[in-house]
C-alpha positions as CSV (number, residue, x, y, z in Angstrom):
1,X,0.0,0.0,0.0
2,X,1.0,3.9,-0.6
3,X,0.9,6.4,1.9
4,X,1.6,10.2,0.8
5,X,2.1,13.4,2.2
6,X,1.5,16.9,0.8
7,X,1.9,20.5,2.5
8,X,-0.4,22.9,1.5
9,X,-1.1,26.9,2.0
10,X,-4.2,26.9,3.6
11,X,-5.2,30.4,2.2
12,X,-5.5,28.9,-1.2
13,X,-6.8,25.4,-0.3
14,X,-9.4,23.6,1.6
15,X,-8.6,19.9,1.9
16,X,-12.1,17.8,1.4
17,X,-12.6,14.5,3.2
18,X,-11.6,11.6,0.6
19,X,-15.2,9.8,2.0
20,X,-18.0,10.3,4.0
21,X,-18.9,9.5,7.2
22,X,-15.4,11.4,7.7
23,X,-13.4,10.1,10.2
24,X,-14.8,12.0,12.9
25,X,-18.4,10.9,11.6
26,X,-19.1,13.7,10.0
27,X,-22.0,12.7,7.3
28,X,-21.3,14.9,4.2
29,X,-24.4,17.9,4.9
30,X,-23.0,17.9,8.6
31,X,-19.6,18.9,6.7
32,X,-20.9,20.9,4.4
33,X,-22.6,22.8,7.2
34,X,-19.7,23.0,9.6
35,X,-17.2,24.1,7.0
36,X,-19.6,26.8,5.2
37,X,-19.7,28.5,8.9
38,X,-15.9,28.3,9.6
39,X,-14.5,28.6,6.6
40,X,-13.9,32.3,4.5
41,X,-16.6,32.8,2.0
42,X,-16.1,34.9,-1.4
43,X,-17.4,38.5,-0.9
44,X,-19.9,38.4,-3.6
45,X,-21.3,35.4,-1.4
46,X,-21.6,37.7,2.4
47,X,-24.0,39.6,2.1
48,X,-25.8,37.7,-1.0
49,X,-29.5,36.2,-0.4
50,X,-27.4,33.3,-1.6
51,X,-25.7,32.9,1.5
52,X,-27.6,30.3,3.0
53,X,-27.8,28.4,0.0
54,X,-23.9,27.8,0.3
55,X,-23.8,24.6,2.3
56,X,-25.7,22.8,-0.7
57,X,-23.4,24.0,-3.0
58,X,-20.7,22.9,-1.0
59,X,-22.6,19.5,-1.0
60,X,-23.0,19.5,-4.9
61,X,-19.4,20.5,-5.4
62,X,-18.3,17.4,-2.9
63,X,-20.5,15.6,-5.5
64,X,-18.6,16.6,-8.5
65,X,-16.0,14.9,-7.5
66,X,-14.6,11.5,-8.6
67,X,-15.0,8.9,-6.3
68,X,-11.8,6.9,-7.0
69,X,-10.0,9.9,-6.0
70,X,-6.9,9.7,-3.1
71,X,-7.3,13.1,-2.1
72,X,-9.2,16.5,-2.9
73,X,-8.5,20.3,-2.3
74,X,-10.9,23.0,-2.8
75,X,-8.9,26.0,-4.7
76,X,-10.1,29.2,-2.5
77,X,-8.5,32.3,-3.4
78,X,-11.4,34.3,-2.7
79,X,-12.9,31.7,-0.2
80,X,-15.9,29.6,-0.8
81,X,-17.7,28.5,-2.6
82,X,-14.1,27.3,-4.7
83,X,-13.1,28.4,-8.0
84,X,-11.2,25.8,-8.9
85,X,-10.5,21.8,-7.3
86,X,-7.7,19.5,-7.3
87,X,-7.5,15.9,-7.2
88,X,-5.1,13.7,-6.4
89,X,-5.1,10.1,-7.6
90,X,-2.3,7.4,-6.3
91,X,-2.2,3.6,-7.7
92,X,0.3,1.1,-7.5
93,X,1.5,-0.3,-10.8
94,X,3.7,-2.9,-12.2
95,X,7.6,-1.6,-12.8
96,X,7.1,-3.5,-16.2
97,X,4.2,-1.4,-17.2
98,X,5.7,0.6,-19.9
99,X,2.7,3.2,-20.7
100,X,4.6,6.4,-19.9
101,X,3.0,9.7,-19.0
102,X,3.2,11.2,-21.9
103,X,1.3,8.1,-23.8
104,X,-1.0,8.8,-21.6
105,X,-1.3,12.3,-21.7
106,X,-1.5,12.5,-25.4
107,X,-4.2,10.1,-25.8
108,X,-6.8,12.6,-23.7
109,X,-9.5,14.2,-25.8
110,X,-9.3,18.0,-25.7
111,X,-10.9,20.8,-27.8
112,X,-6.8,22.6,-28.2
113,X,-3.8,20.1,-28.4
114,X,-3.0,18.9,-25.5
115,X,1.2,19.7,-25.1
116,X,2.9,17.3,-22.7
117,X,5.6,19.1,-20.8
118,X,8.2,17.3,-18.9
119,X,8.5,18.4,-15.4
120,X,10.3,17.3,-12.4
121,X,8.7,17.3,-8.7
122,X,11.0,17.2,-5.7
123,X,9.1,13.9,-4.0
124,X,7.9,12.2,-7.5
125,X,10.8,12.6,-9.8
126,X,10.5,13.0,-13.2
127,X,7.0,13.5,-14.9
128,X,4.4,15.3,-17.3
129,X,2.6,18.4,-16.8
130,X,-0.4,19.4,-19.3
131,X,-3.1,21.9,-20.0
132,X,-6.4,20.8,-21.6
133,X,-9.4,23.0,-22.4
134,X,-12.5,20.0,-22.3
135,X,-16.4,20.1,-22.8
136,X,-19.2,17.5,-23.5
137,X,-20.3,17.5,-27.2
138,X,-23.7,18.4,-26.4
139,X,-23.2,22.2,-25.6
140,X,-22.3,21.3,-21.8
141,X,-19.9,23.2,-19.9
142,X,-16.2,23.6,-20.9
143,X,-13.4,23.4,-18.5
144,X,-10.1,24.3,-18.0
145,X,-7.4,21.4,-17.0
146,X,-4.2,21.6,-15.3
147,X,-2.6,18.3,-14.6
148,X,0.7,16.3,-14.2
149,X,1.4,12.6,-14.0
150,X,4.7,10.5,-12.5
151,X,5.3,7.1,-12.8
152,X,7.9,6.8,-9.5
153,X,8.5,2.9,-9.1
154,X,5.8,0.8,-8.5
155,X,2.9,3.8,-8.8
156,X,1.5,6.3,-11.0
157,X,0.6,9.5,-9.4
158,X,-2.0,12.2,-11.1
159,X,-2.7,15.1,-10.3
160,X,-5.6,17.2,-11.9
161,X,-6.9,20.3,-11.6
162,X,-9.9,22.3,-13.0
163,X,-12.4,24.9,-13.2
164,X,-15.0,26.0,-15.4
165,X,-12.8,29.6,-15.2
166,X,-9.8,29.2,-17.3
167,X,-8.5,32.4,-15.3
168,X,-8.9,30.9,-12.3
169,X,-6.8,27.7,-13.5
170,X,-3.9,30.2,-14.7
171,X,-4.4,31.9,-10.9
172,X,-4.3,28.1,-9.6
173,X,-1.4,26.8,-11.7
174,X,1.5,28.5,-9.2
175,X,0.0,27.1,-5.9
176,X,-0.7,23.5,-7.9
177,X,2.6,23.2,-8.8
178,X,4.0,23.9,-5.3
179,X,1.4,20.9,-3.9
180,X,2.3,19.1,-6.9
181,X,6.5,19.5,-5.8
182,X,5.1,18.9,-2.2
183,X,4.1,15.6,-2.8
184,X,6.0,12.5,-1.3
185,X,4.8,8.8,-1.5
186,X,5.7,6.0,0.8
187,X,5.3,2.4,0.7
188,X,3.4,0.9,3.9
């Protein structure tokens, strides 16, 4: 099994519980609740009629996200409700598995060419950072993608972020890359 660690700047993210009941118990409206009365909330959202509406947001945002995921972190430069998310997802993998980032990455579907990048992370090693713009074909919403991958031994490691604000991703992509360099895996 993997174990990771990550530091974070808590004025840009808010970490969200990979599962609910959280490990305090905490059913996901319960958390929803708690954090929209603790945590900063965007301006445009204080004195809004809005306002109370926010922990079911928070819930429907929690919703959006996939469940396979290892971890999650709520971009909030502004505070909630978040302009941006960040997933992390950690697998073990064969050392003979020769599908490299890149392969990967180039096989995505993307409305502008998706560019792999080669980038190197202080905990992961060597990897592949890319930007995506993506939509469903029915008119749905786009969004903006910022993500990396590594392939350390025995794991793949990906990191992705988006928003439906491509701004907010170009805001986002200095803070994801220092979570992104932040990241160290272990083997339990």
């Amino acid at each position: 099994m993997l174990n990771y660690s990550l530091d974070y700047e808590s004025k840009w993210w808010l970490p969200v519980p990979a599962a609910f009941p959280t490990p305090e118990g905490q059913e996901l409206d319960e958390w929803a609740r708690a954090t929209a009365a603790s945590s900063n909330i965007s301006a445009a959202w204080i004195d809004s009629p809005l306002t109370s509406q926010l922990p079911e947001l928070l819930a429907a945002q929690v919703y959006g996200l996939d469940p396979g995921r290892s971890a999650a972190l709520w971009y909030c430069p502004y505070g909630l409700p978040a302009a941006g998310v960040a997933q992390l997802f950690i697998s073990e993998r064969a050392d003979d598995d020769l599908l490299s980032p890149a392969d990967e990455i180039a096989a995505l579907p993307s409305f502008v060419a998706v560019r792999p990048l080669e980038v190197r992370a202080a905990g992961l090693g060597a990897g592949v950072g890319y930007s995506r713009i993506v939509g469903d074909e029915e008119g749905g919403p786009t969004v903006a993608e910022l993500g990396y991958v590594f392939t350390p031994p025995g794991a793949r490691v990906a990191i992705i972020a988006r928003s439906g604000d491509a701004e907010s991703i170009g805001l986002m992509a200095p803070e994801l890359w220092a979570l992104v360099d932040s990241i160290v895996l272990e083997r339990a």
